[in-house]
C-alpha positions in Angstrom: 0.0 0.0 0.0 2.7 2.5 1.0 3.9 1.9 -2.7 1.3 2.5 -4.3 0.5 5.8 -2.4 4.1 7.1 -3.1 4.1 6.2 -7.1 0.6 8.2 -6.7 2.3 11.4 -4.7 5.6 10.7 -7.4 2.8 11.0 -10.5 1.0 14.1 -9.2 4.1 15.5 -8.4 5.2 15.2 -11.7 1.9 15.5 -13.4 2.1 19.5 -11.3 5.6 20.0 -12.6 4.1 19.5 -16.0 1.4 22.0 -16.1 3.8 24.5 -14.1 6.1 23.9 -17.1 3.3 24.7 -19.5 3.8 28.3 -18.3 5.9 31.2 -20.2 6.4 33.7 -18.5 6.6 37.0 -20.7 7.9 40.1 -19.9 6.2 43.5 -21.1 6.4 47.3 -20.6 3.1 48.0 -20.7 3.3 51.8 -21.6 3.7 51.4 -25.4 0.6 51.8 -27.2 -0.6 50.0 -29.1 1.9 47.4 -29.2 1.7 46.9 -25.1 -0.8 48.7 -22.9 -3.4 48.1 -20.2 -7.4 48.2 -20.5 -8.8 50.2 -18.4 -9.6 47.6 -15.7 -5.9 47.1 -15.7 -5.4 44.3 -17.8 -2.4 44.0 -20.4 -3.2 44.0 -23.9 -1.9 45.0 -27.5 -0.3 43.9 -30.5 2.6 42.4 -28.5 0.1 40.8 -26.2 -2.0 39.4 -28.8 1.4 37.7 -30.6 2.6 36.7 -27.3 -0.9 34.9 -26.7 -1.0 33.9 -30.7 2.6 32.0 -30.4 2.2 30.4 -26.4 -1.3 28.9 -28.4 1.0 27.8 -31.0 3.9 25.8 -28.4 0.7 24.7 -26.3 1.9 26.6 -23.4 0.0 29.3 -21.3 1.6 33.1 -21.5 1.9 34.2 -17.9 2.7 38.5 -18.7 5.7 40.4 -16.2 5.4 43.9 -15.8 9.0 45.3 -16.6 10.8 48.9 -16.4 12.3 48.8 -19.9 15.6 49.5 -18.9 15.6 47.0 -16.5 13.9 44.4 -19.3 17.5 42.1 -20.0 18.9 42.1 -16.6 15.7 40.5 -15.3 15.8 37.5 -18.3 18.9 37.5 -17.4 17.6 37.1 -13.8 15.6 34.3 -15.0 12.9 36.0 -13.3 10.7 35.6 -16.9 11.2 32.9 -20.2 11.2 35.7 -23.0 10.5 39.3 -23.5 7.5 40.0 -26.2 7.4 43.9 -26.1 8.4 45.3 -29.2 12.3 44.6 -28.3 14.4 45.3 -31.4 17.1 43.0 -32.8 20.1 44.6 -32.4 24.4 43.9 -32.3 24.7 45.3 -28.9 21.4 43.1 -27.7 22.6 39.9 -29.4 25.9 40.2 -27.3 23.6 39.0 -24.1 20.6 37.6 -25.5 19.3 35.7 -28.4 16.5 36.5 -30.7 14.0 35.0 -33.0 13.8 36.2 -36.2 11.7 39.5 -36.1 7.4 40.1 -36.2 7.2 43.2 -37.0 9.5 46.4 -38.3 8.5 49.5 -38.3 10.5 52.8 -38.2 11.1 55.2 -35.9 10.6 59.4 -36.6 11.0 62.7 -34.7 8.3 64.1 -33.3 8.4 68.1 -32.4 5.8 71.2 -31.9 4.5 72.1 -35.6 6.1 76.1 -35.1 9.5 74.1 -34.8 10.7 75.2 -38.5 12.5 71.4 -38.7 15.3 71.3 -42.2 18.0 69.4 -40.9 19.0 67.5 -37.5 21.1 70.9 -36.8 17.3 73.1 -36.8 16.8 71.0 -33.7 20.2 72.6 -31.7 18.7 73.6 -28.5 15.6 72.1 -28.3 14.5 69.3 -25.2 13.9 65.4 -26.9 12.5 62.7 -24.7 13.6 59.2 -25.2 12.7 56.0 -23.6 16.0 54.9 -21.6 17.3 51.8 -22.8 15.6 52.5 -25.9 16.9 52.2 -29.2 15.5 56.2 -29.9 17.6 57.1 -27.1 20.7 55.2 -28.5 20.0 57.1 -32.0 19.9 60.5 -30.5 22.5 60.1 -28.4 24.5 59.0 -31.3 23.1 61.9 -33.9 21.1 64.8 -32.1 23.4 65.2 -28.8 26.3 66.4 -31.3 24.4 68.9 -32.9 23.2 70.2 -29.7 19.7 68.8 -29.0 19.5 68.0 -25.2 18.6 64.4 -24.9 16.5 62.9 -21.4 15.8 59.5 -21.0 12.4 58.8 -19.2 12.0 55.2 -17.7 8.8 54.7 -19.6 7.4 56.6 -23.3 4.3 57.7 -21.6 6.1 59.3 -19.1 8.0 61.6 -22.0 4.1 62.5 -23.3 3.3 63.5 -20.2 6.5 66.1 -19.6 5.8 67.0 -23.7 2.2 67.7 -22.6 3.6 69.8 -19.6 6.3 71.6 -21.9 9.1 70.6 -20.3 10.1 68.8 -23.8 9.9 69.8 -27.2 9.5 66.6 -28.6 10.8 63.1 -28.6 12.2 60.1 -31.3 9.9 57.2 -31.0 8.6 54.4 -33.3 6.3 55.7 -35.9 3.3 53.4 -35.2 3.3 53.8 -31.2 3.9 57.6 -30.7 1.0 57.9 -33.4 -1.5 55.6 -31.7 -0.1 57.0 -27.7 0.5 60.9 -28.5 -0.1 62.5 -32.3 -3.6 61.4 -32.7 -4.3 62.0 -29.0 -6.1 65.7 -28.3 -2.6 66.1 -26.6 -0.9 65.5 -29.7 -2.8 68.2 -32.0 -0.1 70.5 -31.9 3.1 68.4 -33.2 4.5 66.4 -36.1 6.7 63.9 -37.4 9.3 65.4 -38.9 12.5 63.9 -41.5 13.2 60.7 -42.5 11.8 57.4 -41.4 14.2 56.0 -39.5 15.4 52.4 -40.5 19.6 53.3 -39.5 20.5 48.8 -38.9 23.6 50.5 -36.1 20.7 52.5 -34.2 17.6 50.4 -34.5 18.7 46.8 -36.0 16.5 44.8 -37.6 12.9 44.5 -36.9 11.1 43.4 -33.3 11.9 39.9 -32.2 11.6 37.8 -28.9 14.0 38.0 -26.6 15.7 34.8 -24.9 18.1 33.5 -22.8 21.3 33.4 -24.0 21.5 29.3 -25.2 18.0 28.9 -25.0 18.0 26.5 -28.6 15.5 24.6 -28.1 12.2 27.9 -26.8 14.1 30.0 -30.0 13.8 27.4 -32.0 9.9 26.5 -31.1 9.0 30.3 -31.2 10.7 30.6 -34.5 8.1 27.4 -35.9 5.8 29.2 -34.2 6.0 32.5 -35.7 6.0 30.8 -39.4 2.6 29.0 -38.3 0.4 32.3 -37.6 1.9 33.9 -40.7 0.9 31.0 -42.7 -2.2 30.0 -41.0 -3.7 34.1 -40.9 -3.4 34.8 -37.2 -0.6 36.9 -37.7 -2.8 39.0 -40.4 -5.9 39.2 -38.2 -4.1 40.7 -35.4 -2.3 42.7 -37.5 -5.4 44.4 -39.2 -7.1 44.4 -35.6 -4.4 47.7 -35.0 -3.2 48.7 -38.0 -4.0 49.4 -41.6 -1.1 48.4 -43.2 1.2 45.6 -43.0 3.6 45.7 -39.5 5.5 43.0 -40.7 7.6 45.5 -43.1 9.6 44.8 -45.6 13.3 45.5 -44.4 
């Protein structure tokens, strides 16, 4: 009898390390609409969040979402405190150093965003005026890198829609931010009215790499390797296109 109650304790033991298993944790920074946000009653959702959902469905295991600071996002997987980050993270040489990546779901560029009386010709028309930049980000690695030496004074804010908010207060000018998010979270926002994207879109492969992808642990094979299948499925099977259309009115997945 004692066997047969410790081969049962040994099965459900096992059968809870299973489901526990099932779980991927996923870290977000939910202040990046549309990509990652919350509902009003709090809960996380987006474009990330729906992919993150879309591909967990896919490796039959249950997304379990980690609120992150950005800048903090790598040291925690790191930290092993989450399995992947799903929150518009983009594929870069200095990332790929210390984590790995699947191949991208989405690119999209990035712009400058400034008051509409700025009189914008050149990255030098900007000398003098106050940018906001998610820290961490790869905006905030581009204007380090290109409007700090022509004299634009660069401030990196923990989270994007802190840098609306301090816009909104005019303590900034403007900020450099991906196209689709500062037009969904600030330019077609009341708050927004009075400011435009201005230059180039913003595709530079040393400042902004290669597209979005899902971040991993550093030797992680086998989960890249899943989420990679995974990702091919809901481009093949239309998920990927109905979430896509359900936010946006063009095609995310880009062509670079």
């Amino acid at each position: 009898m004692k066997k047969i109650v410790l081969t049962f304790a040994l099965t459900a033991l096992a059968a809870a390390a299973f489901a526990q298993g099932k779980d991927l944790k996923v870290a977000i920074d939910p202040t990046y609409e549309p990509f990652t946000f919350k509902t009003a009653d709090g809960k996380p959702t987006g474009f990330d969040v729906d992919i993150a959902n879309a591909l967990c469905e896919q490796i039959k295991r249950k997304c379990v979402f980690v609120e992150q600071v950005w800048d903090s996002m790598i040291p925690g997987l790191q930290a092993k405190k989450y399995d992947a980050i799903i929150s518009s993270m983009s594929i870069t040489e200095d990332r790929l150093k210390v984590v790995d990546f699947t191949n991208k779901y989405y690119n999209t560029p990035s712009k400058i965003v400034v008051k509409n009386d700025i009189k914008f010709t050149d990255l030098a028309s900007l000398k003098g005026k106050k940018i906001g930049v998610l820290k961490g980000s790869t905006q905030e690695k581009y204007a380090n890198g290109e409007l700090k030496k022509v004299g634009v004074v660069v401030t990196p804010y923990e989270a994007q829609d802190q840098v609306y908010l301090d816009i909104k207060s005019g303590r900034l000018d403007g900020t450099v931010a991906d196209i689709v998010e500062v037009t969904g979270g600030f330019l077609s926002k009341p708050e927004g009215k009075d400011y435009k994207s201005v230059g180039e879109e913003l595709y530079i492969p040393k400042y902004f790499g290669g597209g979005a992808g899902v971040a991993i642990r550093k030797g992680d094979k086998a989960l890249k390797d899943e989420l990679n299948t995974a990702i091919a499925a809901i481009r093949a099977n239309g998920t990927y296109k109905t979430l896509n259309d359900k936010y946006f009115k063009f095609d995310v997945y880009g062509a670079k």
